[in-house]
PLY file of the C-alpha trace (Angstrom):
ply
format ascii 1.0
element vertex 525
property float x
property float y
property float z
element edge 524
property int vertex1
property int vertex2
end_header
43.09 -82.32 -82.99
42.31 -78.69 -83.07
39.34 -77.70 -85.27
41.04 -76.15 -87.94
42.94 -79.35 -88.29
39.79 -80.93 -88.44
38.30 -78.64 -91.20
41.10 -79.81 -94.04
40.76 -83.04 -95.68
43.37 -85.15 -96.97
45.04 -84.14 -100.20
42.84 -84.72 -103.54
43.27 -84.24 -107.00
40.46 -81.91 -108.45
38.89 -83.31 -111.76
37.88 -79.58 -113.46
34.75 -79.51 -115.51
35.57 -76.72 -118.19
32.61 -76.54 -120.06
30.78 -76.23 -116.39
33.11 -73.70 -115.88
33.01 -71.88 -119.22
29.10 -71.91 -118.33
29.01 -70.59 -114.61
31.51 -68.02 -116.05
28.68 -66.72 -118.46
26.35 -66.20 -116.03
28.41 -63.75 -114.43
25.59 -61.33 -113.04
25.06 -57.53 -113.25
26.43 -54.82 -111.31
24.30 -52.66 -109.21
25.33 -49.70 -106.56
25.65 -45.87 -105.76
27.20 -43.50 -103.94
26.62 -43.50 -100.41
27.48 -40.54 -98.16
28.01 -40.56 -94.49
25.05 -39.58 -92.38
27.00 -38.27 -89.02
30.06 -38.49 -87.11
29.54 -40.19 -84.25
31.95 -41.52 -81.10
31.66 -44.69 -79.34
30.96 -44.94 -75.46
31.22 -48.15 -73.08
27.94 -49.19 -72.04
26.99 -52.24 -70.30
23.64 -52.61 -71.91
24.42 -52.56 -75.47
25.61 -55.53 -77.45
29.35 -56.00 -76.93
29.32 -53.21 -74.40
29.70 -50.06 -76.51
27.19 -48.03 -78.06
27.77 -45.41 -81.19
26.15 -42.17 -80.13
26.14 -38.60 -82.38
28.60 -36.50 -82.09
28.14 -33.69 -84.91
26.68 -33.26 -88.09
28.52 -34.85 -90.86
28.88 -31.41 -92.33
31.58 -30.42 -89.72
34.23 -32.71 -90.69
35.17 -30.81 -93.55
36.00 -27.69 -90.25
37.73 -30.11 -88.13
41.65 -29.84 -88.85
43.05 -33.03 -87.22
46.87 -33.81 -86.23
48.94 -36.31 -85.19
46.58 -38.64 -82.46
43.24 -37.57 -83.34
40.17 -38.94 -85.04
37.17 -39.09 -86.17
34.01 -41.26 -86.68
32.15 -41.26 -89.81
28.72 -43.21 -89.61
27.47 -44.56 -92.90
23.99 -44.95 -91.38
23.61 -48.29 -92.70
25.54 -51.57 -93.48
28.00 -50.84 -96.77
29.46 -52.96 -99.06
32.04 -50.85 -101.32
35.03 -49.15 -102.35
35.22 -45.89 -100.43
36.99 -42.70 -101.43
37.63 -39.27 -99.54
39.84 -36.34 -100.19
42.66 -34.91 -97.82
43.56 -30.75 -97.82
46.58 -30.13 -95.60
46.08 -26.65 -93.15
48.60 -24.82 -91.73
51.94 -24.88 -93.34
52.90 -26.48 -96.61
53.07 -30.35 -95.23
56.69 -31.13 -95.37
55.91 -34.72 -94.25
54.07 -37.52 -95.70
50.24 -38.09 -94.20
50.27 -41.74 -92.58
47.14 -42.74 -91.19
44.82 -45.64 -90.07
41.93 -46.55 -91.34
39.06 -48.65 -89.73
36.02 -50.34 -90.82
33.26 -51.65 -88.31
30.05 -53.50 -88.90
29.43 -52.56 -85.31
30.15 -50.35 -82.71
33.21 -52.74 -80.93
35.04 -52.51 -84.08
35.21 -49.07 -83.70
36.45 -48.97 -79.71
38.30 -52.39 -79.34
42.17 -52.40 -80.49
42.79 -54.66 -83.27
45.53 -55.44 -81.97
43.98 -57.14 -78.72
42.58 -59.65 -80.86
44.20 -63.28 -80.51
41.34 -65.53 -82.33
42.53 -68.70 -84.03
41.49 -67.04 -87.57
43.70 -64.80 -89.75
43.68 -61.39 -88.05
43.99 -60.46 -91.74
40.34 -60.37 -91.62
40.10 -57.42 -89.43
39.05 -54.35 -91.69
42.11 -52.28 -91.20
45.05 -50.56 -93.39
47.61 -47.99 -92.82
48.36 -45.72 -95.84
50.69 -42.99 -96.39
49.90 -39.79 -98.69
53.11 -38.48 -99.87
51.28 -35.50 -101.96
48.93 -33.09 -100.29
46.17 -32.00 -101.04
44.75 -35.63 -102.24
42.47 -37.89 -103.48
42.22 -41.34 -102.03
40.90 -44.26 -103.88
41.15 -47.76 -101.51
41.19 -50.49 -103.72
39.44 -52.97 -101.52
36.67 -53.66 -101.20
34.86 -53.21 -97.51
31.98 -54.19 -95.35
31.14 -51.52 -92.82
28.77 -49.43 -90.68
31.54 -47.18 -89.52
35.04 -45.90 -90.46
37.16 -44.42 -88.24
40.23 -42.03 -90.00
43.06 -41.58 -87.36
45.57 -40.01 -88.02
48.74 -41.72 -87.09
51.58 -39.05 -88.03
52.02 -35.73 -89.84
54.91 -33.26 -88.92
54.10 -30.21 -86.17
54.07 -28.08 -88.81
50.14 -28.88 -90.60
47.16 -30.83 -89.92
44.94 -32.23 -92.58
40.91 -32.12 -93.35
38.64 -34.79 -94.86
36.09 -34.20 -97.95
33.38 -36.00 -100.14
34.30 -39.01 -98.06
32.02 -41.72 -99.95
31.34 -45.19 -100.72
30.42 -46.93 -103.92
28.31 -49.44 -103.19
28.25 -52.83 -105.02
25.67 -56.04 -105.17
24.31 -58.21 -108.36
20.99 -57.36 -106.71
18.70 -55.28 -108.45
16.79 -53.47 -106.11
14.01 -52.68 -108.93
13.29 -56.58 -109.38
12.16 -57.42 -105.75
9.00 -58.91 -105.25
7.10 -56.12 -102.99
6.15 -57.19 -99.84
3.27 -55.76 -97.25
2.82 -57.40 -93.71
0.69 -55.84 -91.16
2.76 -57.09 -88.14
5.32 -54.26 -88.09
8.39 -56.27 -86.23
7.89 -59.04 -88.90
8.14 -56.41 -91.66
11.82 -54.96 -90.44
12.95 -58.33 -90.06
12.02 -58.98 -93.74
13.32 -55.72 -94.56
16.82 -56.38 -92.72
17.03 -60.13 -94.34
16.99 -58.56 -97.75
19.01 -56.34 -96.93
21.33 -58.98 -95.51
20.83 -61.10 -98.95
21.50 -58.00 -101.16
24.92 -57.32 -99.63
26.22 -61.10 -99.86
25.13 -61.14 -103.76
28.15 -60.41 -105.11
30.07 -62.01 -108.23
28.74 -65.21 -106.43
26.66 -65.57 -103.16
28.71 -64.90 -100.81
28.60 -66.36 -97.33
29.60 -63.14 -95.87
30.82 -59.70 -97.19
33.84 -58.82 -94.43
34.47 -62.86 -94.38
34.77 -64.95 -95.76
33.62 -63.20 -99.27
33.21 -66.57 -100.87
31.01 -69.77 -102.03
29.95 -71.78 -99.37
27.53 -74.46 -100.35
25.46 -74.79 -96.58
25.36 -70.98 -97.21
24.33 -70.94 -101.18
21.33 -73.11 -100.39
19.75 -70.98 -97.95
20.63 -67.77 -100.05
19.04 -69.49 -102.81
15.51 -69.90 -100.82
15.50 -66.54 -99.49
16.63 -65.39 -103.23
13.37 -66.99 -104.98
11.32 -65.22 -102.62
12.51 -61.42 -102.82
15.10 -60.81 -106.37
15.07 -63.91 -108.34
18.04 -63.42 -109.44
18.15 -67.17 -110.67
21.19 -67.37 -113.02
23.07 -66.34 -110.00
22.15 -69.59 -108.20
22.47 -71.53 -111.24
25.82 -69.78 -111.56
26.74 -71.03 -108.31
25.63 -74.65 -108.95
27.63 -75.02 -112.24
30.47 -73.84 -110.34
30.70 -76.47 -107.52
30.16 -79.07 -110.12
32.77 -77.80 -112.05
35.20 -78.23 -109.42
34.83 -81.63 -107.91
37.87 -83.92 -106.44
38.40 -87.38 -108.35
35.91 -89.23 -105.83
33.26 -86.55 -107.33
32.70 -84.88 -104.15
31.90 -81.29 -104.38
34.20 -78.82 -102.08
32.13 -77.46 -99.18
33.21 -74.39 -100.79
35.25 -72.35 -103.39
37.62 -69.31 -104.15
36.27 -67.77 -107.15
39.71 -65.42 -108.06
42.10 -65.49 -109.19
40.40 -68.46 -110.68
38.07 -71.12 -109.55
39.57 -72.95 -106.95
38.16 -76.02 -104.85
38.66 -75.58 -101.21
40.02 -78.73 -99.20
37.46 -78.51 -96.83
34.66 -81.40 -98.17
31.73 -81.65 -94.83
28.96 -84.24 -95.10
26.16 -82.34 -94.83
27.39 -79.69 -97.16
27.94 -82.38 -100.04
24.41 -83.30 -99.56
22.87 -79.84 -100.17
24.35 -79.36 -103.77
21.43 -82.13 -104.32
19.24 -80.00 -102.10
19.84 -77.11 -103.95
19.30 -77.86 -107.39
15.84 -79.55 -106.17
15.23 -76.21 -104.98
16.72 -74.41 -108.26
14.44 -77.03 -110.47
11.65 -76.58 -108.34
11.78 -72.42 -108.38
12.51 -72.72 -111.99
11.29 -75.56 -113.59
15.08 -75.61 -115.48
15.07 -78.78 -117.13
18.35 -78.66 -118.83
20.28 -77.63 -115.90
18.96 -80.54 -114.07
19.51 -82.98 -116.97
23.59 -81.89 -116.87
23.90 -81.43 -112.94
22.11 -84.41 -112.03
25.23 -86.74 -112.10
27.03 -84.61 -109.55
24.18 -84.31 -107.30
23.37 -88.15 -107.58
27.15 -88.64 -106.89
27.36 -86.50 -103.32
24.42 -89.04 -102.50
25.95 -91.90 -103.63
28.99 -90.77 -101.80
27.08 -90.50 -98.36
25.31 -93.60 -98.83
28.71 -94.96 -98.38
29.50 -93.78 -95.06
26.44 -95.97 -93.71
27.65 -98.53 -90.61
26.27 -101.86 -90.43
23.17 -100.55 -89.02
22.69 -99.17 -91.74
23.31 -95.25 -89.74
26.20 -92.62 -90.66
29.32 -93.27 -89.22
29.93 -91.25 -86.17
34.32 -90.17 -86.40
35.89 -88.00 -84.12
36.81 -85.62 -86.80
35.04 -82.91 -87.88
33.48 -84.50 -90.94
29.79 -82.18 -90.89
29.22 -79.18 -90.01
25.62 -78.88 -88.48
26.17 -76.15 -86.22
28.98 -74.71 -84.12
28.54 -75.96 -80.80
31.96 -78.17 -79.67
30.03 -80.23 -77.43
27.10 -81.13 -80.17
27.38 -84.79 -81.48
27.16 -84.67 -85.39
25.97 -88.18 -85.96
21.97 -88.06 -85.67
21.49 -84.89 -87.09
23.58 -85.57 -90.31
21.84 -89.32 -90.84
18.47 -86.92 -90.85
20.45 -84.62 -93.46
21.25 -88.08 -95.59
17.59 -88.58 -95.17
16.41 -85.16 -95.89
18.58 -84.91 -99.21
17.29 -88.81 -100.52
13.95 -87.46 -100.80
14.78 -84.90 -103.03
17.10 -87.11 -104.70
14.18 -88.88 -105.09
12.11 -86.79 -106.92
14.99 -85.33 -109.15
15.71 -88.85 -110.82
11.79 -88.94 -111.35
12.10 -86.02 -112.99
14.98 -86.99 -115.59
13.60 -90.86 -115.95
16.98 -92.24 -113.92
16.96 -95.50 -112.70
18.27 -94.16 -109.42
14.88 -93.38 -108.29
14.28 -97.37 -107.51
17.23 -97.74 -105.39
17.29 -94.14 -103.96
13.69 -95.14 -102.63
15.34 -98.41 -101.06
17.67 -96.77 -99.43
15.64 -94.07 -97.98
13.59 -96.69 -96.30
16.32 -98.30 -95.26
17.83 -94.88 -93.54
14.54 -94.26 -91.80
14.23 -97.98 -90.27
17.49 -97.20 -89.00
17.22 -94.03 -87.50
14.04 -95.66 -85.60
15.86 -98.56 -84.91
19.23 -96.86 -83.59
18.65 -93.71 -83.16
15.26 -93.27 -81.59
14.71 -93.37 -77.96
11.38 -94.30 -77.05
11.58 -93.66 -73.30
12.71 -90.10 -73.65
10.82 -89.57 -76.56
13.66 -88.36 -78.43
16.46 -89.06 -81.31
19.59 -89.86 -80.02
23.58 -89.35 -81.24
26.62 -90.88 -80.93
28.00 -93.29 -78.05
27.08 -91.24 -75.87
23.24 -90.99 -76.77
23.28 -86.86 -76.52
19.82 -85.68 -77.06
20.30 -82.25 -79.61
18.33 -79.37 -80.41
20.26 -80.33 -83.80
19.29 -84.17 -84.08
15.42 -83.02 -83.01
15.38 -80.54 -85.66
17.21 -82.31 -88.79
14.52 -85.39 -88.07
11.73 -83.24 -87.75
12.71 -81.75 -91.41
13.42 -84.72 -92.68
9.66 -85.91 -91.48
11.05 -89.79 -90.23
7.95 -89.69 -87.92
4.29 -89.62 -88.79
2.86 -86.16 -88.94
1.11 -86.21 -85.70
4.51 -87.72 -83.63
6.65 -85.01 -85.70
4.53 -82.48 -84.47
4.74 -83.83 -80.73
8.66 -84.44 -80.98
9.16 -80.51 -82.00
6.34 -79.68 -78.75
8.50 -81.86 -76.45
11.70 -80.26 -77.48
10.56 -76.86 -76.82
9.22 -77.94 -73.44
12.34 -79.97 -72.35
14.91 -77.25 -74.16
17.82 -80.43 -74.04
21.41 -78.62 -72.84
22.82 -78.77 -76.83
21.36 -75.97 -78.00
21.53 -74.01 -81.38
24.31 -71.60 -81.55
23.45 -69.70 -84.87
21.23 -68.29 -87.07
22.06 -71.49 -89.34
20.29 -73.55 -86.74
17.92 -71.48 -85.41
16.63 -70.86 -89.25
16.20 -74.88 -89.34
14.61 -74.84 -85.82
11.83 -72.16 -87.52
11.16 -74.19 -90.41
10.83 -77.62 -88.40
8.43 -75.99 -86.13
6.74 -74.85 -89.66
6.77 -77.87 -91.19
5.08 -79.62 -88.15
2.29 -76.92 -88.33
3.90 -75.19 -84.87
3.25 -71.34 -87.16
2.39 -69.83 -83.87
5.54 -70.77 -81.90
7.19 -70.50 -85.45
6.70 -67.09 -85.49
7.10 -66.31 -81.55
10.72 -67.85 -81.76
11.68 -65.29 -85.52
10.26 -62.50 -83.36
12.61 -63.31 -80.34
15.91 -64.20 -81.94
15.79 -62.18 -85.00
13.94 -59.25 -83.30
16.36 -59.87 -80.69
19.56 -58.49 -83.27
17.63 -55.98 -84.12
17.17 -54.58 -80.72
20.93 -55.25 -80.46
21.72 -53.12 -83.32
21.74 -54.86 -86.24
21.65 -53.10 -89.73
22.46 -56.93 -91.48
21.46 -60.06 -89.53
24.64 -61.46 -88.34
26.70 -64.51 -88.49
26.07 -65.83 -84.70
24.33 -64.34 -82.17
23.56 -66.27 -78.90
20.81 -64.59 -76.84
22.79 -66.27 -73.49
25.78 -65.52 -74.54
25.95 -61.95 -76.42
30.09 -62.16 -77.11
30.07 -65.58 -78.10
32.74 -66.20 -81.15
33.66 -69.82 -82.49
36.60 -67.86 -83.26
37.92 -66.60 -80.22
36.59 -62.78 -80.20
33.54 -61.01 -81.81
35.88 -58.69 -83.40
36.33 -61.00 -86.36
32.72 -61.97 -86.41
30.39 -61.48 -89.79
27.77 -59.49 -89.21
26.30 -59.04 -92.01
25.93 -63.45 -93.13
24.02 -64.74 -95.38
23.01 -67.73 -93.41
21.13 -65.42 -91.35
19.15 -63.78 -94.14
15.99 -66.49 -94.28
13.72 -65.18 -92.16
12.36 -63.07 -95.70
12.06 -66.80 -97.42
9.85 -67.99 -93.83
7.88 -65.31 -93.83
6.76 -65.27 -97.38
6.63 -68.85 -98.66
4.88 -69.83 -95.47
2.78 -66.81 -95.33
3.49 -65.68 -91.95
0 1
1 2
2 3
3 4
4 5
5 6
6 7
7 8
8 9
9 10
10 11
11 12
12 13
13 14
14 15
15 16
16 17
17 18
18 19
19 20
20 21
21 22
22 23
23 24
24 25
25 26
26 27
27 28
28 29
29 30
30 31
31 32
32 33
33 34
34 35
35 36
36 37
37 38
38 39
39 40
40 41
41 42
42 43
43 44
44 45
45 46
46 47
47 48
48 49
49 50
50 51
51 52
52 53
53 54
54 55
55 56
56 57
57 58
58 59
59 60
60 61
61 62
62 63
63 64
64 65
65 66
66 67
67 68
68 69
69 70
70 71
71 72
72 73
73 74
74 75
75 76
76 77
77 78
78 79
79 80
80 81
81 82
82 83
83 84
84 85
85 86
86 87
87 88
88 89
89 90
90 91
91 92
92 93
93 94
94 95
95 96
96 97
97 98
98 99
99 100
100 101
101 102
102 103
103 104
104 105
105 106
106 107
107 108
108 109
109 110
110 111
111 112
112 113
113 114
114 115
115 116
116 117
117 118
118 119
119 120
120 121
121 122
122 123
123 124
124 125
125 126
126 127
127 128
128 129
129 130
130 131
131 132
132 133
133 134
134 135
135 136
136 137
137 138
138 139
139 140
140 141
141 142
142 143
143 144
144 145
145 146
146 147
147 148
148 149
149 150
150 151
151 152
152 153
153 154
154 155
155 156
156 157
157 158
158 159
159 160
160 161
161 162
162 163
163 164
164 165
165 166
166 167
167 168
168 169
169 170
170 171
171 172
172 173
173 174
174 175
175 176
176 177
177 178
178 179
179 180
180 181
181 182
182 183
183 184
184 185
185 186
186 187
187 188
188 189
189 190
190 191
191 192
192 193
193 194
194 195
195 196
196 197
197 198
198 199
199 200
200 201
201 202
202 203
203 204
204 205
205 206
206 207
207 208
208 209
209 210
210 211
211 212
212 213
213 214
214 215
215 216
216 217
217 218
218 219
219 220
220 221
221 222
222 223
223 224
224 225
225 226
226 227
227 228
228 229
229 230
230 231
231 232
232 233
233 234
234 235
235 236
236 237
237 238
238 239
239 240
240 241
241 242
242 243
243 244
244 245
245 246
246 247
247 248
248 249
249 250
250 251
251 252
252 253
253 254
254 255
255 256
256 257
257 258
258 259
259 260
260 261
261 262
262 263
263 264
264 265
265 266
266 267
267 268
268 269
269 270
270 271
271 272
272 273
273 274
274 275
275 276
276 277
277 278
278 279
279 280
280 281
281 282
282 283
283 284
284 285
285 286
286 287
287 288
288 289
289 290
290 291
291 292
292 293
293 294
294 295
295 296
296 297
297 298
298 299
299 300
300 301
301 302
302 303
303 304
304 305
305 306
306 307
307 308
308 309
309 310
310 311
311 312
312 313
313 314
314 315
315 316
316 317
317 318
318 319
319 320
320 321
321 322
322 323
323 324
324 325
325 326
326 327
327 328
328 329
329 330
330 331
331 332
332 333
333 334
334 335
335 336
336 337
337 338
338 339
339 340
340 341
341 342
342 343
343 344
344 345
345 346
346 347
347 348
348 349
349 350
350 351
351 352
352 353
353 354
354 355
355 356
356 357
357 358
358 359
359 360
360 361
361 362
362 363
363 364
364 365
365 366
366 367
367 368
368 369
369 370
370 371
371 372
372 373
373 374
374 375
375 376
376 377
377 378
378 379
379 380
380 381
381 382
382 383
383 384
384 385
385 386
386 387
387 388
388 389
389 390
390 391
391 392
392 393
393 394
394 395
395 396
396 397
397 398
398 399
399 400
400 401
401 402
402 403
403 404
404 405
405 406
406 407
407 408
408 409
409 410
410 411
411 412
412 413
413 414
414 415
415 416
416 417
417 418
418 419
419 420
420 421
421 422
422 423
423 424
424 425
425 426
426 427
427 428
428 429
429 430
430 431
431 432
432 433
433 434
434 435
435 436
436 437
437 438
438 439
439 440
440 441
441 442
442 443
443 444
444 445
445 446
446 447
447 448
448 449
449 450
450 451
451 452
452 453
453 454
454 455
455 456
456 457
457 458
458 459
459 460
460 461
461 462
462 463
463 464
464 465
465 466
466 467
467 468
468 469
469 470
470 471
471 472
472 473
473 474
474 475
475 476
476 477
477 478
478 479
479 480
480 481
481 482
482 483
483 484
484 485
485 486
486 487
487 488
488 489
489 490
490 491
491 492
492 493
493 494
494 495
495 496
496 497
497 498
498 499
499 500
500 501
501 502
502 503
503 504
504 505
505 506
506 507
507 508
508 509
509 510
510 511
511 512
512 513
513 514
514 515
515 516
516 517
517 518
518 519
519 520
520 521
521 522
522 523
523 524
């Protein structure tokens, strides 16, 4: 079964919530932006050292495109100077004479430097090449204005022009983009540190944030521009720390409940236009953090109300996993792809999520305390139930490890999730996380999703020093690769690496990479 197959469930009937709806649609947040100029033109050169093998380099002041007359075949290279998220806009004057032709001409966006070198048109991924920031428009009237009604995610944009006639050639001016984000800039909580790598890689993770807070928070700007709950949850954390832009979360939160299939699962996520729309993708692990994420809301907010009407939907995605158990009382391993975890096709899903289910019952926990429910008895049965059986299953005491699946893989992942969900005592937590950094087992982390977990275990274990070493390396590491936004997946081994086939469809600005600002400040690195 190929993993897209994998990603759809079975047909469901979705049981809409419109007074959660009617609520999450009042919350819709403020819009922020400005006008945004290009800084340079630039040109891209092949060069084995830099990430994906090209490098942007200057190649005149942005001034001069306004003097450059281009025809049919040529181009140029504006440079935003920073990552974008907008509607751009540019005007066209034709020279020569009168244009008895229409303009056509190509335009394309690039987060980084490959986009801006690499054909589209080589690209043969297993995701919608629809995704690649690209469109051909003709201008039948010269001179022009032109508006693009879509919105883009960029870095770069390079104008070719495609065709004209022999007999003119056309100039660009007040090229611009209007920036958009429900992030107000003014409302950050201001931030000092004295160690300056760690301070760009705060700066660069709210900048990351800022451009996926959108109408929702999105997971990623160029794609997939919508809800994703493993996503929201992690936004959310990294949101309490820098804009508190809270109703945005709680927006969020009524909208997965509002949505849920006839089981009461929540979608692992939603299409927000043209209206709300469940997605028939439901992961285990992602269920589980819709409880995980209002503990976090309630905790950042103290919100009773929205706790008292969302705590049936997150007690429900519990309840639901709870079902899943096998007679030994651990999650089901299937060979479908039922959680997410992390993309890595050889990584065994079964330990890691059971430490998820065990993870999300403590908050559960603590939410039913905190609306009187009855749950809180059983939930607390349960969890003690989930642990023996982790130890009892899952744990290896030879190797000193948690193990998953039949074929008793030892995971980065499954070392990690049990580590956060603290099934050991503090001191044997602490000397799990040591041993898996010493024995660095084959399944490794793939993403910034993982590698964000990986930081917060070794925090939570009181590993700050080789908490902080690993931010510098792997964060600092996309920074020395380029990065304006942290990016979607970026494997130090393995620079080109794409779950999708090429790293020309790649996010790279993702806001499952924008934590590091939430490590670094509530842990007070």
């Amino acid at each position: 079964m190929s993993d897209q197959a994998k990603f759809q469930a079975a047909q469901t009937t979705i049981v809409r919530n419109e007074r959660f709806i009617r609520i999450a649609d009042g919350l819709k947040p403020e819009w922020f932006g400005e006008e945004v100029e290009p800084t340079q033109l630039v040109k891209v050169e092949a060069d084995e050292t830099a990430m994906h093998g090209w490098r942007a380099v200057r190649d005149a002041e942005i001034g001069s495109l306004g003097s450059r007359e281009l025809g049919k075949g040529q181009s140029a290279i504006a440079d935003f100077g920073d990552h974008r998220v907008g509607y751009v806009s540019f005007e066209i004057k034709p020279a020569g004479s009168p244009p008895d032709a229409p303009l056509k001409l190509r335009l394309t966006f690039g987060e980084m430097p490959v986009e801006m070198a690499v054909p589209f048109s080589s690209y043969d991924g297993w995701i919608s090449s629809s995704w690649l920031q690209e469109e051909t428009i003709f201008v039948d009237v010269l001179p022009g204005k032109v508006s693009l009604p879509r919105r883009y995610s960029f870095r770069y944009l390079k104008i070719e022009v495609l065709d004209t006639s022999p007999k003119y050639r056309v100039s660009f001016f007040n090229l611009k983009c209007a920036t958009v984000t429900s992030a107000d800039r003014t409302s950050i909580i201001p931030f000092a540190h004295a160690d300056p790598l760690l301070r760009d890689i705060d700066r660069v993770s709210v900048k990351t944030l800022e451009d996926c807070m959108q109408d929702v928070f999105e997971d990623g700007p160029k794609r997939d521009r919508r809800l994703w709950l493993g996503d929201l949850r992690l936004q959310a954390l990294a949101n309490y720390a820098t804009f508190r832009t809270d109703a945005l979360v709680k927006r969020c939160l009524y909208l997965f409940a509002g949505v849920p299939d006839d089981r009461g699962r929540v979608s692992a996520n939603l299409f927000i236009a043209p209206k709300l729309i469940a997605d028939d993708t439901y992961l285990f692990d992602y269920s589980l953090f819709f409880t995980v994420t209002l503990h976090d809301y309630y905790e950042a907010t103290g919100d009773r109300d929205t706790l008292q009407e969302l705590w049936s939907t997150a007690r429900r995605q519990v309840e639901l996993a709870l079902e899943r158990l096998d007679d030994r009382g651990v999650v089901r391993d299937e060979p479908t792809w039922w959680s997410f975890i992390d993309w890595h096709e050889s990584l065994n899903k079964q330990a890691p999520s059971h430490a998820v289910l065990i993870y999300a019952l403590r908050r559960a926990i603590r939410l039913a305390e905190a609306v009187d429910c009855a749950s809180a008895e059983q939930f607390e049965r349960r969890l003690a139930d989930a642990e023996r059986a982790a130890m009892e299953s899952l744990w290896d005491s030879e190797q000193g490890f948690f193990v998953s699946g039949e074929g008793r893989q030892v995971s980065w992942a499954a070392q990690i999730w049990m580590a956060l969900a603290e099934v050991l005592p503090p001191d044997e937590n602490r000397a799990l996380m040591q041993r898996l950094l010493s024995a660095k087992p084959d399944i490794a982390p793939t993403t910034p999703y993982m590698y964000h977990h990986l930081v917060e275990a070794l925090l939570v274990v009181g590993l700050k020093d080789e908490a902080v070493h690993l931010m510098k390396q792997y964060w600092g590491g996309m920074l020395k690769n380029g990065a304006d936004t942290f990016w979607e997946l970026y494997d130090p081994g393995n620079p080109d690496f794409s779950p999708y086939g090429s790293p020309l469809i790649n996010s790279y600005c993702h806001a499952w990479s924008c934590t590091p600002t939430y490590l670094i400040r509530h842990y007070g690195l």
